[in-house]
C-alpha positions as CSV (number, residue, x, y, z in Angstrom):
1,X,5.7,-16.8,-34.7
2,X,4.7,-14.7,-32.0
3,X,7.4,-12.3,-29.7
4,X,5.3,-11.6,-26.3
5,X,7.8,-8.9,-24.5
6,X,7.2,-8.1,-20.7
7,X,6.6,-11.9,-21.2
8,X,6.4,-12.9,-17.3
9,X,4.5,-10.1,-15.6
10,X,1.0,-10.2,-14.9
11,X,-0.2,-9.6,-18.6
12,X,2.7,-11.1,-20.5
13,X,2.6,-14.4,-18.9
14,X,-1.6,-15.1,-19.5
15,X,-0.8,-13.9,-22.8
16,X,1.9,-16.4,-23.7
17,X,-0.1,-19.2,-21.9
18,X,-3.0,-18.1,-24.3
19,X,-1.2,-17.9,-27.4
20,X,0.4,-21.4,-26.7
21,X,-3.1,-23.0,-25.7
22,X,-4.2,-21.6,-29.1
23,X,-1.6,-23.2,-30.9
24,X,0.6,-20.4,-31.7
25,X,4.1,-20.5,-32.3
26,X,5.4,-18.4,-29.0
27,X,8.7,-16.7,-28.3
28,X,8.4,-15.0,-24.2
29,X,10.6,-12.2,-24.2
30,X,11.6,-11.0,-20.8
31,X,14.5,-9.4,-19.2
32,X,15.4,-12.2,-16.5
33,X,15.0,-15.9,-16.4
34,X,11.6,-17.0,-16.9
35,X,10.4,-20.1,-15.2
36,X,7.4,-22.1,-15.4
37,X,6.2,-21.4,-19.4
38,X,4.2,-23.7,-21.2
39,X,5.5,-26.3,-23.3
40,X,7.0,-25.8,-26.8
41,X,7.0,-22.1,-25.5
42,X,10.8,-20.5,-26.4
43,X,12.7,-18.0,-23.9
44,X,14.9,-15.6,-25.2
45,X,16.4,-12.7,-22.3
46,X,16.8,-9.4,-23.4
47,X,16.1,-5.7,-22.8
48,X,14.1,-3.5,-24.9
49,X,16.4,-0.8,-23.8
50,X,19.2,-2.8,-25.7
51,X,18.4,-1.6,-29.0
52,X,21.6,-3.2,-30.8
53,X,20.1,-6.8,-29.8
54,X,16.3,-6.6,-30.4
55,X,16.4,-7.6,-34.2
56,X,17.8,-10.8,-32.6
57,X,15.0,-11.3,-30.4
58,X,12.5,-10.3,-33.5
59,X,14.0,-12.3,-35.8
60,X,11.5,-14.8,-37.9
61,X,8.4,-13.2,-35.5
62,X,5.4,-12.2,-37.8
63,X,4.0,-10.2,-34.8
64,X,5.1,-8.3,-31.4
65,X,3.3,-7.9,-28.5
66,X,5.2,-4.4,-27.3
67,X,4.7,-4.7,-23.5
68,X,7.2,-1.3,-21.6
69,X,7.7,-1.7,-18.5
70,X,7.6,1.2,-15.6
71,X,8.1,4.2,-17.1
72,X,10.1,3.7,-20.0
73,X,12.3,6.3,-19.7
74,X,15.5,5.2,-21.0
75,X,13.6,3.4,-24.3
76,X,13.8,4.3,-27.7
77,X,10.5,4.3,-29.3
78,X,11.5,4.8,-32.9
79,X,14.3,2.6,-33.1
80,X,12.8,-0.1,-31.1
81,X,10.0,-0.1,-33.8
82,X,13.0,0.4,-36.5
83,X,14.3,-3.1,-35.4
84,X,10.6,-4.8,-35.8
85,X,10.7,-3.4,-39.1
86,X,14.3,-4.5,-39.8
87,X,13.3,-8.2,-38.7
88,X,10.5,-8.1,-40.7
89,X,7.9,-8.3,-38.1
90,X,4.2,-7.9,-39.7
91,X,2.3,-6.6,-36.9
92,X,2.9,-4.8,-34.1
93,X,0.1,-4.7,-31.0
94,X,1.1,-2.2,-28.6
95,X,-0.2,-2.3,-25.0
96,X,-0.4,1.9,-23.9
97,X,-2.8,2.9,-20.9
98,X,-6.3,4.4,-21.2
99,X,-4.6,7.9,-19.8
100,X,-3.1,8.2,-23.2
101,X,-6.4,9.5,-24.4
102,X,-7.8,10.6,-21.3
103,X,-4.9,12.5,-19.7
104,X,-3.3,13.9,-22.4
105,X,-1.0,16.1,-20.2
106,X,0.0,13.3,-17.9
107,X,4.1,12.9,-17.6
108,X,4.1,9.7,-16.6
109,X,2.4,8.4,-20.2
110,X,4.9,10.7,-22.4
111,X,6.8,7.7,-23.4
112,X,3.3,5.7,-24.1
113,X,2.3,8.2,-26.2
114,X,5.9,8.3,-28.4
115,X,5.3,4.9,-28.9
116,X,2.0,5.2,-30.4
117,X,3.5,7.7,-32.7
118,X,6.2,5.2,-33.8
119,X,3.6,2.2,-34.2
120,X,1.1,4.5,-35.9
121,X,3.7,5.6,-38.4
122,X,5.9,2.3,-38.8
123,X,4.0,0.9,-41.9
124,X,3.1,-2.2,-40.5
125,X,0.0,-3.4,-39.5
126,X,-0.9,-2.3,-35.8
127,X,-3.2,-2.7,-32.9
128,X,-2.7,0.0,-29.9
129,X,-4.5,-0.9,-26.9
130,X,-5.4,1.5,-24.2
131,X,-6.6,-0.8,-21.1
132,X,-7.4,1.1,-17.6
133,X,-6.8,-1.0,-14.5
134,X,-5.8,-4.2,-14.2
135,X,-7.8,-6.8,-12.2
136,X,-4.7,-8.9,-11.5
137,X,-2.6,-5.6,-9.7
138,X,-4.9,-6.7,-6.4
139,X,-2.2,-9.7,-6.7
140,X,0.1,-7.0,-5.1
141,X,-1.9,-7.4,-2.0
142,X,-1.7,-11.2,-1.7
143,X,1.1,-11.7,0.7
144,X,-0.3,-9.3,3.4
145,X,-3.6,-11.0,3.3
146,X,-2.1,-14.3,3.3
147,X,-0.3,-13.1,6.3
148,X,-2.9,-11.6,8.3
149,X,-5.9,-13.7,7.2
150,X,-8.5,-10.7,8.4
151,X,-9.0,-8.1,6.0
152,X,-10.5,-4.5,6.6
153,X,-11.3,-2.0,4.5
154,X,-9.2,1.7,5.8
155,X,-10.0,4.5,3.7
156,X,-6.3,6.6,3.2
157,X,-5.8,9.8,2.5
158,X,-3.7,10.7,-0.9
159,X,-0.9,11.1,1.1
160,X,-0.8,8.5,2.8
161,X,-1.6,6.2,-0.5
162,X,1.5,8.3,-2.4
163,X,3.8,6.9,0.5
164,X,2.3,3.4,0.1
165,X,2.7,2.8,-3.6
166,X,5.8,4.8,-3.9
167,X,7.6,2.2,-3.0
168,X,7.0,-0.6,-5.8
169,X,6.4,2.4,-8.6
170,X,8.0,5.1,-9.9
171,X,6.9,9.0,-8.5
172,X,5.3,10.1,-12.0
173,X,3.6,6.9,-11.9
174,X,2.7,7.0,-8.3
175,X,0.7,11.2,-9.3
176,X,-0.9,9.8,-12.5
177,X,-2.9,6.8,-10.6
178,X,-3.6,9.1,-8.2
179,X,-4.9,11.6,-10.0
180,X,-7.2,9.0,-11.7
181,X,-8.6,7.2,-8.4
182,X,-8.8,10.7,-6.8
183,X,-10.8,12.3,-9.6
184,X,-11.4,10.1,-12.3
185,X,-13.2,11.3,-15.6
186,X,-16.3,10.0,-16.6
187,X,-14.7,8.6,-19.9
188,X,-12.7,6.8,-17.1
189,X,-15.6,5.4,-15.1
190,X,-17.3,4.0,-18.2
191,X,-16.5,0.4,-20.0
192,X,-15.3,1.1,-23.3
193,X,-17.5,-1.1,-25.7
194,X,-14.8,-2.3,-27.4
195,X,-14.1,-4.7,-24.7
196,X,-17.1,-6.7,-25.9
197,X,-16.0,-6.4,-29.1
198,X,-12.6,-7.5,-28.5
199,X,-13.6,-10.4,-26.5
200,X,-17.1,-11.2,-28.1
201,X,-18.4,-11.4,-24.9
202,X,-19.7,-8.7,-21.9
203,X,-16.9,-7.0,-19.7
204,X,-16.9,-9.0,-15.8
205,X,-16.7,-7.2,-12.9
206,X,-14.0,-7.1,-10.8
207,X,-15.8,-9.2,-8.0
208,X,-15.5,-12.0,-10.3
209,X,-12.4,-12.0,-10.6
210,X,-11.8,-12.0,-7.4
211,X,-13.9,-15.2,-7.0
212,X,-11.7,-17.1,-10.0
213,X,-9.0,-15.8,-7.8
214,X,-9.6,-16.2,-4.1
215,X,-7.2,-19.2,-3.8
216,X,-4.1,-17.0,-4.2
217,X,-5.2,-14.9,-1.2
218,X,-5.6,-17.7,1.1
């Protein structure tokens, strides 16, 4: 059995839908009510940040998916890795950023980079992933295109972009992106090729996703 946590955001629920599609045994994890899951798919509520109850919701999993949320702040890395352990969980796959290795003085990914220490030194068997941007965060633009059907492209300044996305994400957050989009590395332009090797197939642009996608704008 599976445990997918962050199970009904924009990569936890794919994953789960996956997982189930493959035939896995899945348990979504997720701190409210999820809706809309696939069949044979269990729901179990809980907060990583509620150490005393996560052997509970790793009990009988042979593998986590370790999705944290925001920043993280008020998570225990070791112990929440303590309790996979303690459940007996197998393997853990943790999902960090691509600043972990690229912005190695970057506050916001302090807490990623904990819990790379604690998966790195659990004794299980581990996968850390460090993904960069996320096609399906345009999502976050749906409703206003939806709403006003005409779409232009307006260049902001980083001010004005700081005001904007401070109000869905947290400050630290908010300086980190910025600093990315603003001046990304050339490490950070480039596609890693372990995408292809991950998926056994070439990385897609993000123009095709947005073609797959188009319907959820309209």
């Amino acid at each position: 059995m599976i445990v997918v946590t962050g199970a009904t955001g924009n990569v936890g629920r794919p994953l789960v839908e996956m997982l189930a599609a493959a035939g896995e045994q899945v348990t979504a994890v997720s701190r409210r009510p999820a809706w809309g899951l696939p069949a044979g798919v269990a729901h179990r509520q809980g907060d990583l940040a509620d150490v005393a109850g996560l052997k509970a919701l790793f009990e009988g999993a042979e593998a986590v998916y370790l999705l944290v949320a925001g920043l993280g702040d008020e998570l225990s890395p070791r112990e929440i890795v303590a309790a996979a352990v303690a459940a007996g969980v197998r393997r853990i796959v943790l999902q960090s950023s691509q600043l972990v290795g690229t912005r190695t003085g970057s506050v916001s990914h302090e807490i990623l980079r904990a819990f790379e220490t604690a998966v790195r030194g659990s004794g299980l068997e581990w996968t850390v992933l460090r993904p960069g941007g996320f096609a399906s965060n345009a999502f976050l633009w749906a409703e206003r295109v939806r709403a006003a059907r005409t779409v232009a492209f307006v260049a902001l300044s980083a001010a004005e972009a700081r005001a904007e996305l401070v109000r869905f994400l947290p400050e630290e957050a908010v300086e980190g992106m910025l600093s990315v989009m603003g001046d990304p590395s050339a490490e950070e332009q480039s596609v890693s090729p372990d995408v292809e090797r991950v998926l056994g197939r070439a990385a897609s642009p993000f123009s095709a996703w947005a073609e797959r996608n188009a319907p959820a704008f309209v």
